[in-house]
Backbone as ProteinMPNN parsed JSONL, in Angstrom:
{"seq_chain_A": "XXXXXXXXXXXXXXXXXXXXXXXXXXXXXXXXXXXXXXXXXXXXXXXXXXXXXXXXXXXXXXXXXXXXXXXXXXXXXXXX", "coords_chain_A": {"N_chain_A": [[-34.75, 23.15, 18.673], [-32.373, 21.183, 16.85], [-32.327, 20.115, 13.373], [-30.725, 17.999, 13.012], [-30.073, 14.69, 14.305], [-29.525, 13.976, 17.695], [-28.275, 15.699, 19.257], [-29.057, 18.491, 21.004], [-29.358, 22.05, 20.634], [-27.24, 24.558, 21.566], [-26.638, 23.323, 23.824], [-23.799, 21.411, 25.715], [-23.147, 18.926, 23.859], [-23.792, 19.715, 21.538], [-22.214, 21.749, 20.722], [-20.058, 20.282, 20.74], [-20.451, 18.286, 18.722], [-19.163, 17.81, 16.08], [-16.606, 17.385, 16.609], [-16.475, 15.23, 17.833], [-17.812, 13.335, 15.782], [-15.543, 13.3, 13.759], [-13.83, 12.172, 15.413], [-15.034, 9.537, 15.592], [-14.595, 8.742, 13.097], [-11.911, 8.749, 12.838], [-11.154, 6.936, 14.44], [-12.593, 4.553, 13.437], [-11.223, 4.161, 10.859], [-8.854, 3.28, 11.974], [-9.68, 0.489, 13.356], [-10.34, -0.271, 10.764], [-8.253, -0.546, 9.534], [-6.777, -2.471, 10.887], [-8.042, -4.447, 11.394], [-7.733, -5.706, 8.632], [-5.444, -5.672, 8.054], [-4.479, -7.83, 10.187], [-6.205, -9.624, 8.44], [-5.415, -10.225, 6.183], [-2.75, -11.0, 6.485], [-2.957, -13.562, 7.953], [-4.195, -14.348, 5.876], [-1.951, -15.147, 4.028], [-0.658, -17.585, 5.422], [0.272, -20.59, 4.629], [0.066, -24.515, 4.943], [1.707, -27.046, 4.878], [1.688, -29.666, 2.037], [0.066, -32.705, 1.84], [2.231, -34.051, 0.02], [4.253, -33.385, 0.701], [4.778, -33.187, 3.269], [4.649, -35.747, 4.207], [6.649, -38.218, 3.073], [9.273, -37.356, 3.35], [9.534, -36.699, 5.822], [9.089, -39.06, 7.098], [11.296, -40.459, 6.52], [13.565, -39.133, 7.419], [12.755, -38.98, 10.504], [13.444, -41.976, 10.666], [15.968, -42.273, 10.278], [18.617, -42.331, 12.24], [20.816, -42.136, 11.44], [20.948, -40.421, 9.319], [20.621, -37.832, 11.092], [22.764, -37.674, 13.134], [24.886, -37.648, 10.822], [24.124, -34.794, 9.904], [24.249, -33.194, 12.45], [26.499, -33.571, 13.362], [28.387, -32.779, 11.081], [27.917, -29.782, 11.668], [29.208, -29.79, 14.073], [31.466, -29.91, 12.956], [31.794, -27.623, 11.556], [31.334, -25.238, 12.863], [33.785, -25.407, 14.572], [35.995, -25.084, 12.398]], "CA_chain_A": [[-34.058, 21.887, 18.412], [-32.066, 21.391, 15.607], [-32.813, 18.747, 12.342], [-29.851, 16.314, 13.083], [-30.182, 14.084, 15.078], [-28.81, 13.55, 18.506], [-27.913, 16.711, 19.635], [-29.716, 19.719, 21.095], [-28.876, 23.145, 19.843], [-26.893, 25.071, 22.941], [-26.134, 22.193, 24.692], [-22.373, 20.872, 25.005], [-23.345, 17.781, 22.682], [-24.348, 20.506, 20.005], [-20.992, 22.059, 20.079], [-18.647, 19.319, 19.809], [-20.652, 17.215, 17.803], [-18.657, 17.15, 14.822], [-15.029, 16.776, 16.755], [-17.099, 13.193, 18.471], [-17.831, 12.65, 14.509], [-14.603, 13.423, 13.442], [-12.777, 11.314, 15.911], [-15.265, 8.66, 15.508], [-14.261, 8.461, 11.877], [-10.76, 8.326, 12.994], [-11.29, 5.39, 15.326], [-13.642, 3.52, 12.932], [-10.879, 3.886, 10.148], [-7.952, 2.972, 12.336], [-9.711, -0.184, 13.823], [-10.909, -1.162, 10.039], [-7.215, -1.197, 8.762], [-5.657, -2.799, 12.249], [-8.567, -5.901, 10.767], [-7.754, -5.997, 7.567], [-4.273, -6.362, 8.322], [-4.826, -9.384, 10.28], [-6.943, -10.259, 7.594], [-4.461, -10.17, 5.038], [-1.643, -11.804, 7.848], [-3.831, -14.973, 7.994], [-4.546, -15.152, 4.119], [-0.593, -15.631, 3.141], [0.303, -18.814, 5.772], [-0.33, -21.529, 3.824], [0.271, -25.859, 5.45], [2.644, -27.891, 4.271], [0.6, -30.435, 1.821], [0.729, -34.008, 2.709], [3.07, -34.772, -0.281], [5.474, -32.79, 0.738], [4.901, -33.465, 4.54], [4.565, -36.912, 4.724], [7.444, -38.667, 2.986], [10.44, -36.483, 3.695], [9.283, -36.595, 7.474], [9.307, -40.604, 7.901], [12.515, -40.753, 5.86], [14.039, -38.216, 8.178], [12.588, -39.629, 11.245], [13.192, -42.721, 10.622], [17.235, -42.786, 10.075], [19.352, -41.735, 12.709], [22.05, -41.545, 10.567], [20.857, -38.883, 8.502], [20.338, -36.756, 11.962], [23.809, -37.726, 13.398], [25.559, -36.462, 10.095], [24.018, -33.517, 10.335], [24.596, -33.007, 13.861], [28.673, -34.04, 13.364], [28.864, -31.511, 10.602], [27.243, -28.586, 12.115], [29.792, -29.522, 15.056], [33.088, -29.545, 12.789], [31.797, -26.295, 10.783], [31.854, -24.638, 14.072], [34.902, -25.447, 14.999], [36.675, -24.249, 11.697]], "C_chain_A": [[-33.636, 21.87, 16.942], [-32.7, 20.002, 14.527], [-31.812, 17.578, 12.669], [-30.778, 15.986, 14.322], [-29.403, 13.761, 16.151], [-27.523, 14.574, 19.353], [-28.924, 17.704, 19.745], [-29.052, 20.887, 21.137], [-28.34, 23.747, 21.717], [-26.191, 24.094, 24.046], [-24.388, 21.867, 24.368], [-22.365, 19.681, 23.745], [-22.972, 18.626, 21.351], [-22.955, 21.18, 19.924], [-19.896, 21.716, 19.936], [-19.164, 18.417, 19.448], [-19.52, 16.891, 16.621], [-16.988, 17.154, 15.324], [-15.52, 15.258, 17.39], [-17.353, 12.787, 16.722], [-16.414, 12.785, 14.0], [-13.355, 12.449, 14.327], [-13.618, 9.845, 15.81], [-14.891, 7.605, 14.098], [-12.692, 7.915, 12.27], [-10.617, 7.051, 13.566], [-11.802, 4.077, 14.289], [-12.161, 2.926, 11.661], [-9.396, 3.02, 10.669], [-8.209, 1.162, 12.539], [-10.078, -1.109, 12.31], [-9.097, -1.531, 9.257], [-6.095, -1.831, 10.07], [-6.588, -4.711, 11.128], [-8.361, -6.072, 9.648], [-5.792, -6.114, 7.454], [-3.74, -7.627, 8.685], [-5.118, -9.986, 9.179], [-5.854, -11.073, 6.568], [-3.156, -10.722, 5.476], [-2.116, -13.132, 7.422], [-4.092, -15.504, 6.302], [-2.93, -15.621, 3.731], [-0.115, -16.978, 3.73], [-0.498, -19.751, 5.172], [0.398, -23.337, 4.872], [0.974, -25.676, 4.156], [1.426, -28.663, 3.173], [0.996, -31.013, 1.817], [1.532, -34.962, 1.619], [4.219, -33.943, -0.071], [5.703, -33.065, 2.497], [5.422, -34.87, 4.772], [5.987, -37.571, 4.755], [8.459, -38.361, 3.324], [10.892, -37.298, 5.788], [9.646, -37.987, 7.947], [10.601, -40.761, 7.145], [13.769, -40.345, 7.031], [14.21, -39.181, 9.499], [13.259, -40.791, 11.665], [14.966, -43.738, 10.466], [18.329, -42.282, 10.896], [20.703, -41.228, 12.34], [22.29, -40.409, 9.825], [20.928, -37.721, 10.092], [22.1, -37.032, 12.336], [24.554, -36.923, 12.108], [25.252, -34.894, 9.97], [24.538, -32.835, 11.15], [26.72, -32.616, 13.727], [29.224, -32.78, 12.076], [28.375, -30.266, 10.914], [28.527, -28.55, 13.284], [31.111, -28.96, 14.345], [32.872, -27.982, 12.069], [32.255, -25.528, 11.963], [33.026, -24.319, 14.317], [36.288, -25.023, 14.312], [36.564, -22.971, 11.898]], "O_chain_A": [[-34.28, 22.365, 16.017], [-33.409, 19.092, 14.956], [-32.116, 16.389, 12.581], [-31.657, 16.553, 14.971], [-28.384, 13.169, 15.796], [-26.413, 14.313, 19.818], [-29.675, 17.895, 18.789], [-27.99, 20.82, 21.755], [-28.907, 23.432, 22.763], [-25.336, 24.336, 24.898], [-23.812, 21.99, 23.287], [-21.549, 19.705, 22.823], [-22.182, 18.353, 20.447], [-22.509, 21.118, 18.779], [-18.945, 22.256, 19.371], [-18.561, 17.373, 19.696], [-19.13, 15.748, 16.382], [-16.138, 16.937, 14.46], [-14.781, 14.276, 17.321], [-16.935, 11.654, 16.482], [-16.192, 11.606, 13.721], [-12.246, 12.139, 13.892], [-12.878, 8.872, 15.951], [-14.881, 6.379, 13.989], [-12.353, 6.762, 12.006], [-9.917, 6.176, 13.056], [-11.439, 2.906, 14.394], [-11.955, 1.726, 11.481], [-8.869, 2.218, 9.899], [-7.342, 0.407, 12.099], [-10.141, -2.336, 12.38], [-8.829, -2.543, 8.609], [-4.88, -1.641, 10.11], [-6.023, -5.622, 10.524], [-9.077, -7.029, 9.353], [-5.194, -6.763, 6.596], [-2.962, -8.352, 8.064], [-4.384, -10.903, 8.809], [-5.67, -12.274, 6.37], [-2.388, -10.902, 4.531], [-1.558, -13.713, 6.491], [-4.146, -16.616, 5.778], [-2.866, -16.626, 3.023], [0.649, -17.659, 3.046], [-1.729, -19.753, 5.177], [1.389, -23.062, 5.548], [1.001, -24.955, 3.159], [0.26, -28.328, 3.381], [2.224, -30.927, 1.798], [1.671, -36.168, 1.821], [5.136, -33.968, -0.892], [6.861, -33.128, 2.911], [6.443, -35.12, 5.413], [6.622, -37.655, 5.806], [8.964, -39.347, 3.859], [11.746, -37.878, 6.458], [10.339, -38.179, 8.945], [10.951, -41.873, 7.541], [14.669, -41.1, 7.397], [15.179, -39.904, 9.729], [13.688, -40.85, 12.817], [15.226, -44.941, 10.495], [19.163, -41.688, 10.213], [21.409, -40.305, 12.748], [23.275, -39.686, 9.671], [21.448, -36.637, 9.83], [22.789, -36.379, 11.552], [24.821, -35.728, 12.244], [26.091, -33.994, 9.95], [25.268, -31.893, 10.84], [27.607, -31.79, 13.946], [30.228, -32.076, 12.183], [28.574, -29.528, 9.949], [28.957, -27.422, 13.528], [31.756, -27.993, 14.75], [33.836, -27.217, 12.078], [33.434, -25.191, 12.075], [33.423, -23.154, 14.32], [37.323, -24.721, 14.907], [37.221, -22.18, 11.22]]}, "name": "protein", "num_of_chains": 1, "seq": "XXXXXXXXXXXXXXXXXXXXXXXXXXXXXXXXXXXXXXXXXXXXXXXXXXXXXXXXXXXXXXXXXXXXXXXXXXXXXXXX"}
């Protein structure tokens, strides 16, 4: 028997141990930069904050007029 661990000498284990370590490395490193991608995904979206949410929004909301002009020039741009 050999000193590692987790393999016996002769055995198939014992002679592709180190392509099962070698692909386990590959796996381990693939799956640590697939999470740290996420990771780093999730750290940049940032909320609105609620002075920039709030007022705008009920102003907006709150005037159909402002949505109609919009609307009426989005139609004539078009149409030039």
């Amino acid at each position: 028997m050999s000193a590692a661990i987790g393999w016996v000498e002769g055995s198939w284990s014992w002679r592709y141990a180190q392509d099962f370590s070698a692909l386990a490395n590959v796996v381990q490193a693939w799956v640590y930069s697939v999470a740290s991608l996420w990771h780093s995904t999730e750290a940049k979206v940032a909320n609105d904050s609620l002075s920039h949410r709030s007022s705008h929004h009920r102003m907006v909301t709150r005037s159909p007029n402002h949505m109609c002009a919009i609307s009426c020039s989005t139609v004539s741009a078009r149409r030039s």
